[in-house]
N, C-alpha and C positions, 0 to 999 in steps of 0.2 A: 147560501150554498147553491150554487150551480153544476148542473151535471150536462156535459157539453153532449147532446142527443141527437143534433140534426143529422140525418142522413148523406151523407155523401157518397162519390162512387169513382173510382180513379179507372180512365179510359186512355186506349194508348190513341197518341197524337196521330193522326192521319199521313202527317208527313212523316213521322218513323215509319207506318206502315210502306207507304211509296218507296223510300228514299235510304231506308237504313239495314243493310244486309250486310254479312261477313262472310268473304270468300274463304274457304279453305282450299289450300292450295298444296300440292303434295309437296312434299321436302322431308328428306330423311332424319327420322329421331336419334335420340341416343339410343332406343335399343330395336334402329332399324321399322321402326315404322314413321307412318307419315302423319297427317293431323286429319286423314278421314280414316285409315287403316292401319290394322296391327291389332296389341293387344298393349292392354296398360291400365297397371292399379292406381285406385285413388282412392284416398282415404277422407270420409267425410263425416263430419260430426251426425251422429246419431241423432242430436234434438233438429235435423232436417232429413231423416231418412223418408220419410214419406213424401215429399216435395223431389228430394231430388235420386228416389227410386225412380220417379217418373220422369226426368230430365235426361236419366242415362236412357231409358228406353227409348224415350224421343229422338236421343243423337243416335242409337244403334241401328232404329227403323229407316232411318234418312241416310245412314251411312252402314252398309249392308257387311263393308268387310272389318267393321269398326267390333272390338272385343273390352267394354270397358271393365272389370274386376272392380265393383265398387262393394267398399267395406265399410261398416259404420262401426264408430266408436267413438268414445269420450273424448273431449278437447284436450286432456290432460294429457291421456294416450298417444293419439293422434300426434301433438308435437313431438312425445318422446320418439316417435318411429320418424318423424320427420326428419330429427338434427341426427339420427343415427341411422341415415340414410334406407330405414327399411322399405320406405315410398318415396317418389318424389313428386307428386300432384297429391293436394292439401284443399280442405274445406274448410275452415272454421268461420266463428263470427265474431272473429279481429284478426286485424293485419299482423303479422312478424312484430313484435318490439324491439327496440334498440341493440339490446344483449344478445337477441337470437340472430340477429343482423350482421352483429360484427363477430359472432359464430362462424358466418357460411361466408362473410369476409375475409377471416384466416385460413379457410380451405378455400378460397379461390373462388368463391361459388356464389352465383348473385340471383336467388329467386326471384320474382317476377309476379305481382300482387296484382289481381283486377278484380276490382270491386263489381259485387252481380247483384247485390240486393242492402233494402234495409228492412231489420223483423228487430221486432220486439220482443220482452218478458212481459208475463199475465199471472196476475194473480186470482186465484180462482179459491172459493167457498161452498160449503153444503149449501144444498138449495134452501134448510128450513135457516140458516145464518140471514137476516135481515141488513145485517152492515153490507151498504152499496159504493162505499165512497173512503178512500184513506188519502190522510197528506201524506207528504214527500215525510215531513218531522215523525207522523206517527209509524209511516216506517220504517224511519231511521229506530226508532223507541224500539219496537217490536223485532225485528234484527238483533239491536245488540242488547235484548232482554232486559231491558227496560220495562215494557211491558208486555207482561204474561197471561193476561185476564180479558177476555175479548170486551167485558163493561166498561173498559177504561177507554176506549176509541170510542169517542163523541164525535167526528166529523160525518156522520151519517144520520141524516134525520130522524133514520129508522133504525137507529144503533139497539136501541132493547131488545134484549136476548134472554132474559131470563126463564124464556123455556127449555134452553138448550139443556143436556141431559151434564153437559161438562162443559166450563166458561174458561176454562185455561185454554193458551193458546198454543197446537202443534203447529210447526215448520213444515214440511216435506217438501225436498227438493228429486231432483231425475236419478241424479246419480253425484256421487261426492265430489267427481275429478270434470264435471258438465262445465259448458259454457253459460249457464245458470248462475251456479254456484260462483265463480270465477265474477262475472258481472255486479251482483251483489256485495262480494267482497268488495270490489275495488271501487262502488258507488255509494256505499254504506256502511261499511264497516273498515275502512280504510286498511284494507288489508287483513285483516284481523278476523281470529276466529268468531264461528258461530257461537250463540247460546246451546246451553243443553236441552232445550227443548226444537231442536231442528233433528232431524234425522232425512236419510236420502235411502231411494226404492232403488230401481235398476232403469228406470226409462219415463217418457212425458208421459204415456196412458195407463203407467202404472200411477203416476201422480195423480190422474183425474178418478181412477180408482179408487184412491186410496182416500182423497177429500171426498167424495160419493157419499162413502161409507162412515164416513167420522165427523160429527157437527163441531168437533173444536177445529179443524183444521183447516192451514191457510196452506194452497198449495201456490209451486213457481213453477210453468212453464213457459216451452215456445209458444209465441202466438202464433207461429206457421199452423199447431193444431185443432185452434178452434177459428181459422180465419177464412176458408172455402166455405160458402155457403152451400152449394152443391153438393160438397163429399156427404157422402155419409157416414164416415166415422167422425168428421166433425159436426153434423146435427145430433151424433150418438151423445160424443163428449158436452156437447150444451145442455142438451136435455138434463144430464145426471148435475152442473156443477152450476154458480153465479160465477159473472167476470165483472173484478171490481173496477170503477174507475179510479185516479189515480191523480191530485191533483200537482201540480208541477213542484217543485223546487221554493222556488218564490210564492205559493200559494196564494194565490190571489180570492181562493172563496172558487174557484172553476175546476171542474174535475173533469177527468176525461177518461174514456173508454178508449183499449188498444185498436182503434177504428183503423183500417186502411190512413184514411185520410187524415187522421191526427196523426200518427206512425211517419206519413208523408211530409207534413208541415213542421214533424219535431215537438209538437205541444205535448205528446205523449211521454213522459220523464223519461221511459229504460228501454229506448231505443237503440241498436247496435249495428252496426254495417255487416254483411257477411263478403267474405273473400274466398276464390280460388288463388293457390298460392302454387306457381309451379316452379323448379325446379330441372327442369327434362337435362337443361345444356345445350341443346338444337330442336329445332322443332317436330314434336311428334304427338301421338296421339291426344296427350295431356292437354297441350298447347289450342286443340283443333275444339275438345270440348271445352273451354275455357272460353273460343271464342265463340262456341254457337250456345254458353248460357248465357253470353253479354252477348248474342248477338238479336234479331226481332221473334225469333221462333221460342227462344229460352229464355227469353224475358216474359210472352207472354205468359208462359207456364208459371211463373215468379208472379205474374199479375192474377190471374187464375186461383192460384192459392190462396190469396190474400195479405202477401207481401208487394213490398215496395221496389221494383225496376231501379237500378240505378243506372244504367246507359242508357236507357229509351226514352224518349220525352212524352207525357202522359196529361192528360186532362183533369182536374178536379168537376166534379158535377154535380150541384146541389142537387137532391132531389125531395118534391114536396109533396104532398097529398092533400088535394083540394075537395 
């Protein structure tokens, strides 16, 4: 059993910094603004409100007559207001699928997807939990209640637990209707419901809460919030939980931690893109922030948190301790 530890450190390419900017340029929206000015809602999944509370502040400081209404809620939510035109700038972490496609294709209407980041899911443990390491299979098992007893995951060297107070194993996801919950489905349980031992809180730091406090429990969150090393709500969150690593698919005996850099190279199994999905019909305000989170200013903020840039070209860095 290998647990992949090295250090690494993702740095933005020098020549992005030089060489890669995005103009905004006025041009009048659909509802009369331009892509630095006006006023315009956007609805953005809640398991990245802290990341990107600070993206809108960044585009409002740099663009003085800029008004963004940014709202957070569940992914589930969030599309239902989409295809029923209650918004039309969109955040989630997947693109439009097929069906919702050819929704805005019978109205005419052809949103416009640009990919700004890649984050992953984390699973996270009571600190006094000793299990450091699960396969791709044993979370397949554990998911679809297969297995309920935390003795029965052997892929950790240091699986014995038998001082835990309770060996059964609780679920706790964000919220029922999350982009969480949604991801898991569709990579583990093929669509299909949870076991009865899952249940879902109201949000990701109610999840770190709530595994804090309970040694059976396996919590799912963003790793947007324990991936700043800086913030201080994310030294708060580490301090209270463990974050397991997670070995691939194909397991090969190598596990990996949600690292920047595994997250980066894909080695991390429950990796997902995130998208701005807009909507406007001409260009305005929605369009202007879309391009200054894919532009060099909002990507670094994406790099900052400890997510992955997807337009910026970036460095990996090994780093050693001699």
């Amino acid at each position: 059993m290998r647990t992949k530890s090295t250090t690494f450190c993702l740095l933005p390419s020098a020549f992005c910094l030089l060489s890669s900017t995005f103009f905004l340029l006025p041009s009048c929206g659909s509802n009369g603004s331009t892509p630095t000015q006006g006023k315009q809602k956007i609805y953005i999944d809640e398991s990245y409100s802290q990341l990107f509370a600070a993206e809108v502040e960044a585009f409002e400081g740099f663009y003085k007559e800029s008004a963004l209404d940014d709202r957070y809620k569940p992914e589930g939510d969030i599309v239902n207001d989409f295809m029923n035109d209650s918004c039309r700038i969109i955040l989630l972490s997947r693109d439009l699928n097929q069906k919702e496609k050819e929704y805005f294709k019978s109205k005419n209407s052809f949103p416009t997807s640009t990919k700004i980041a890649v984050d992953a899911l984390a699973f996270i443990t009571h600190k006094e939990n000793t299990i450091e390491n699960l396969t791709y299979t044993e979370l397949e098992n554990v998911f679809t209640g297969k297995i309920t007893n935390w003795k029965l995951l052997t892929s950790s060297l240091t699986s014995h637990i038998s001082h835990l107070t309770s060996d059964s194993i609780t679920i706790v996801f964000d919220n029922e209707k999350s982009c969480n919950v949604r991801m898991l489905k569709d990579k583990l349980l093929n669509g299909n419901n949870f076991p009865e031992n899952c249940f879902a809180v109201k949000s990701n730091p109610e999840v770190v809460d709530y595994v804090s406090k309970n040694k059976g429990a396996l919590g799912i969150i963003g790793v947007n919030w324990i991936s700043d090393a800086d913030d201080t709500l994310t030294r708060t969150f580490l301090s209270k939980v463990n974050v397991l690593g997670v070995a691939s698919k194909e397991d090969d005996g190598t596990f990996f931690q949600p690292y920047q850099a595994h997250v980066y190279t894909g080695e991390y199994p429950f990796c997902r893109n995130v998208f701005i999905i807009n909507r406007e019909g001409r260009t305005g305000l929605g369009t202007g922030f879309a391009a200054f989170v894919a532009g060099e200013k909002g990507q670094l903020i994406i790099l900052k948190a400890g997510m992955v840039p997807a337009t910026q070209p970036i460095r990996m860095v090994k780093i050693t301790n001699e």
